[in-house]
VEXKEFI-754673 format. One line per field, with one value per residue (C-alpha): residue number from 1; residue in three letters; x, y, z. Coordinates in Angstrom, 3 decimals. Example, Ala and Ser with C-alpha at 12.3 -4.5 7.8 and 13.67 -1.06 7.14 Angstrom:
// VEXKEFI-754673
n <- [1;2]
res <- [ala;ser]
px <- [12.300;13.670]
py <- [-4.500;-1.060]
pz <- [7.800;7.140]
END
This chain:
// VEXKEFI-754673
n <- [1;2;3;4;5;6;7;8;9;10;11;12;13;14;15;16;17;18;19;20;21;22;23;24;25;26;27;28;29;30;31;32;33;34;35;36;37;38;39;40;41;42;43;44;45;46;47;48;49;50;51;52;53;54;55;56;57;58;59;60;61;62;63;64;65;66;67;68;69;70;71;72;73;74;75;76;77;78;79;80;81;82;83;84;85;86;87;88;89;90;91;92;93;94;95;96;97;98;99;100;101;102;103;104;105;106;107;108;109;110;111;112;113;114;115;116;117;118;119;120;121;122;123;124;125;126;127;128;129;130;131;132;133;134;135;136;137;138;139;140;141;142;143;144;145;146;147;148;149;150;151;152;153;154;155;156;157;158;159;160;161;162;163;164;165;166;167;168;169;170;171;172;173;174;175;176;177;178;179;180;181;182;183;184;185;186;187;188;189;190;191;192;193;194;195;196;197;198;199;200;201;202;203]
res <- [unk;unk;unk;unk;unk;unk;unk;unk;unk;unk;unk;unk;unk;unk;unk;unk;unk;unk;unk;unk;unk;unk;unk;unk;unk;unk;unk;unk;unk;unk;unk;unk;unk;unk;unk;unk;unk;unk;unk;unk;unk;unk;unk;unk;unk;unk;unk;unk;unk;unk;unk;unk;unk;unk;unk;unk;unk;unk;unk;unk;unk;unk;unk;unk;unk;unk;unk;unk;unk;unk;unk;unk;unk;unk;unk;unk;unk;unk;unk;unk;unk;unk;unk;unk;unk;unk;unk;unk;unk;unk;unk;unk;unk;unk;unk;unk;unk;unk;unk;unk;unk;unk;unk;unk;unk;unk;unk;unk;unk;unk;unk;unk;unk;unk;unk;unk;unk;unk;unk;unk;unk;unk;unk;unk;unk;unk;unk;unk;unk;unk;unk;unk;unk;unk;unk;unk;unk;unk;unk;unk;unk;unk;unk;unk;unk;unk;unk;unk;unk;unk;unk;unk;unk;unk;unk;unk;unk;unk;unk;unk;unk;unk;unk;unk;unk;unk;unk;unk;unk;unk;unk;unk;unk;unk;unk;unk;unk;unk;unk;unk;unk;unk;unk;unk;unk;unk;unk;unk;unk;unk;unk;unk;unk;unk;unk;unk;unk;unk;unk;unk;unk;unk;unk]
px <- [0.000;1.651;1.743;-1.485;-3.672;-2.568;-3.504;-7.372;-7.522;-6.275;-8.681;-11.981;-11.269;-11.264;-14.903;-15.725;-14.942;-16.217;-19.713;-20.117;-19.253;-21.716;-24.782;-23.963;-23.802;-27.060;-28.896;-27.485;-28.790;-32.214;-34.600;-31.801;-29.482;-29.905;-32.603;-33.482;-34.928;-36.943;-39.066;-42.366;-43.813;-47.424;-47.735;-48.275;-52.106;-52.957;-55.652;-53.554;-55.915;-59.235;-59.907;-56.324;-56.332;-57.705;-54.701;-52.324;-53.253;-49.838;-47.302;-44.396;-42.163;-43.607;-45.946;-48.886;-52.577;-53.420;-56.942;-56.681;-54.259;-57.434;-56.459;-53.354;-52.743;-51.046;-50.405;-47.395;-47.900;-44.952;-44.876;-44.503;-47.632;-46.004;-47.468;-46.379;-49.767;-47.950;-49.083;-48.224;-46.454;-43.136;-43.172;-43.899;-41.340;-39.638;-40.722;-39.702;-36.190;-35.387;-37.029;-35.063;-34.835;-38.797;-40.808;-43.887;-47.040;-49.759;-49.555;-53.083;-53.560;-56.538;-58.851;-59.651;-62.158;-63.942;-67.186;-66.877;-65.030;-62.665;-61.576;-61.286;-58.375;-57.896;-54.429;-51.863;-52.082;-55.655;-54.892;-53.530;-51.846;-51.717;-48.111;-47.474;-51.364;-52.636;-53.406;-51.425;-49.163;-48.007;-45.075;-43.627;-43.817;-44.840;-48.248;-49.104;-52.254;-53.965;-57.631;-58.754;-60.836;-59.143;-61.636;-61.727;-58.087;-58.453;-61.248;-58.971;-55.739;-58.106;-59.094;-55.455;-53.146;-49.866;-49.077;-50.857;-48.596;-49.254;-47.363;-44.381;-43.909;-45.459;-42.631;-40.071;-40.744;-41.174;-37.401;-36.826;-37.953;-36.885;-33.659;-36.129;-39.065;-36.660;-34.432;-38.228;-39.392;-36.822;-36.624;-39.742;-39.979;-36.892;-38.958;-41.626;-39.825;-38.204;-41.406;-42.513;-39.064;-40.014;-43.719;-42.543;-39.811;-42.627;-44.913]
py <- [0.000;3.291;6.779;8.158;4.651;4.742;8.761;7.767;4.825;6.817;9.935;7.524;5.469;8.784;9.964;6.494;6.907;10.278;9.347;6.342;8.372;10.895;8.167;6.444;9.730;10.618;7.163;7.011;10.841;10.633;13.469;14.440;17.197;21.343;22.263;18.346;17.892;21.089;20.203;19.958;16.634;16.110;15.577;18.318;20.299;23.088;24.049;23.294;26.272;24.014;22.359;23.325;21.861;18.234;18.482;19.719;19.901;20.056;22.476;21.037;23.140;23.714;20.437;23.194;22.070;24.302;24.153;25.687;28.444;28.244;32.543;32.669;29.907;30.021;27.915;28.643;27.549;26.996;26.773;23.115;22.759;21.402;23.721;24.164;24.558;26.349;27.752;30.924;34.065;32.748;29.095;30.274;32.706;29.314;28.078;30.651;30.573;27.187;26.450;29.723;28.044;27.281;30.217;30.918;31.660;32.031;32.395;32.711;33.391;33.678;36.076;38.045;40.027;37.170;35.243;31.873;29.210;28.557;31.573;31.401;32.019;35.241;35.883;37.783;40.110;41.166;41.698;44.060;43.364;44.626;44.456;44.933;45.012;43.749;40.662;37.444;36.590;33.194;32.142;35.609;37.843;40.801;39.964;39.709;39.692;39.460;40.990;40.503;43.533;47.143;48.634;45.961;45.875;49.968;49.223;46.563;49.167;51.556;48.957;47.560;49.818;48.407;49.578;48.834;47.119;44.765;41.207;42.585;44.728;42.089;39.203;41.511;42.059;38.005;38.134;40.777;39.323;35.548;35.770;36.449;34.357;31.938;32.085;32.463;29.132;26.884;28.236;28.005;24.399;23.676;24.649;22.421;19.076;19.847;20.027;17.050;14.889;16.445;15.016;11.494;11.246;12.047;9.297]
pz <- [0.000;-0.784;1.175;-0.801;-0.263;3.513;4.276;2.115;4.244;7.723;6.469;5.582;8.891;10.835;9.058;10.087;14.257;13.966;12.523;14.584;18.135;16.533;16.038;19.607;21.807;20.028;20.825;24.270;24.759;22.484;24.074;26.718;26.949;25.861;24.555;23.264;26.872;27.286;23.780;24.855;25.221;24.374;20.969;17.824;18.272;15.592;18.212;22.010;23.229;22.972;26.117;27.179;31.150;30.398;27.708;29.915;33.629;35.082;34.623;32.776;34.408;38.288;38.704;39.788;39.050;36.030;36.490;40.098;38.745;35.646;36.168;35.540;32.796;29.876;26.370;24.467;20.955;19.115;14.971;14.424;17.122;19.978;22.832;26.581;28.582;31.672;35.095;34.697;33.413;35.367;33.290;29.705;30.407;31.302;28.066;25.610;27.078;26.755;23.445;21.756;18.435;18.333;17.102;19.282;16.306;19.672;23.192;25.169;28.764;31.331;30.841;34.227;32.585;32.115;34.449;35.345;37.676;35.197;33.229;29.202;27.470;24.901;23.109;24.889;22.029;23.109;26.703;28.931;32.202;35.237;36.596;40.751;42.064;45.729;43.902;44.532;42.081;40.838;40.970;41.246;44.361;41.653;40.465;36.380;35.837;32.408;31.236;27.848;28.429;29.156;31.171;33.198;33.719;34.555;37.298;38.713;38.504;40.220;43.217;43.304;42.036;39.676;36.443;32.949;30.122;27.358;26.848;26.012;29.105;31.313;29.917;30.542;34.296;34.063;33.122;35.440;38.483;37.151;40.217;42.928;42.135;41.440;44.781;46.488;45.522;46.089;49.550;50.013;48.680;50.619;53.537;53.010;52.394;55.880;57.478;55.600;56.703;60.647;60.264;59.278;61.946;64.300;62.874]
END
């Protein structure tokens, strides 16, 4: 064999190795790693808005009951149709971050301008929020709040005080107060798995 058969042969037997450590690290990680493990589960819905909480009635991202946070929901529709039906402001904030090269084409939230036990969703678009009220947040120690109608939101501004935004401005103090919420909740959580591990000692 001379010099320029034995350099194809090294070359192609390199291609070879690299390929094959390429296939097995991706069917030994299948679904896992960043973002691959973040991509949202349930499978592709052109319409994940209808009938949203017996679709998704956890939070994929907290484990809360979306039905009893029905107010603050959200469902993150991405382009190819998977969705994220989230808690909260907080978690499709959650959700937008960690699927950055998924385009969201809808996001709807609950409508507090709305009657009923379980509030209907409208598209973030349509609403306004109400940023920093009296009202309990989720998630977040700085409520967000979401009306789909804007004198409704104004009446609750004027009962509870905050500041009007739309999406945009309500996302960003998502981000803003991410740290805190964040910090918040695991202590928080922290906190209750202690008193959980002192109520079985005591059993």
């Amino acid at each position: 064999m001379d010099r320029r058969e034995a350099l194809k042969m090294s070359v192609l037997a390199s291609i070879g190795l690299a390929a094959a450590g390429k296939a097995n690290a991706q069917s030994a990680c299948a679904g896992d790693g960043t973002p691959a493990q973040f991509t949202p589960r349930t499978a592709p819905d052109p319409q994940p808005q209808v009938d949203d909480i017996a679709k998704y009635p956890k939070c994929p991202y907290c484990g809360m009951d979306r039905k009893q946070y029905h107010h603050s929901r959200m469902v993150v529709h991405y382009a190819d149709d998977l969705a994220d039906g989230t808690c909260s402001l907080h978690c499709s904030a959650i959700s937008l971050s960690l699927n950055i090269d998924r385009d969201p084409k809808a996001l709807w939230v609950g409508d507090n301008a709305a009657e009923g036990d379980t509030k209907p969703l409208v598209e973030v678009d349509k609403a306004s929020f109400l940023v920093g009220s009296k009202l309990p947040g989720v998630m977040t120690a700085r409520s967000k709040v979401a009306y789909g109608n804007a004198d409704a939101a104004k009446a609750s501004q004027a009962a509870n005080g905050g500041e009007l935004t739309d999406f945009d401005g309500a996302l960003l103090a998502a981000y803003t107060d991410m740290s805190a919420d964040v910090a918040r909740i695991r202590k928080n959580r922290a906190e209750r798995r202690r008193k959980m591990m002192e109520h079985q000692n005591k059993s």
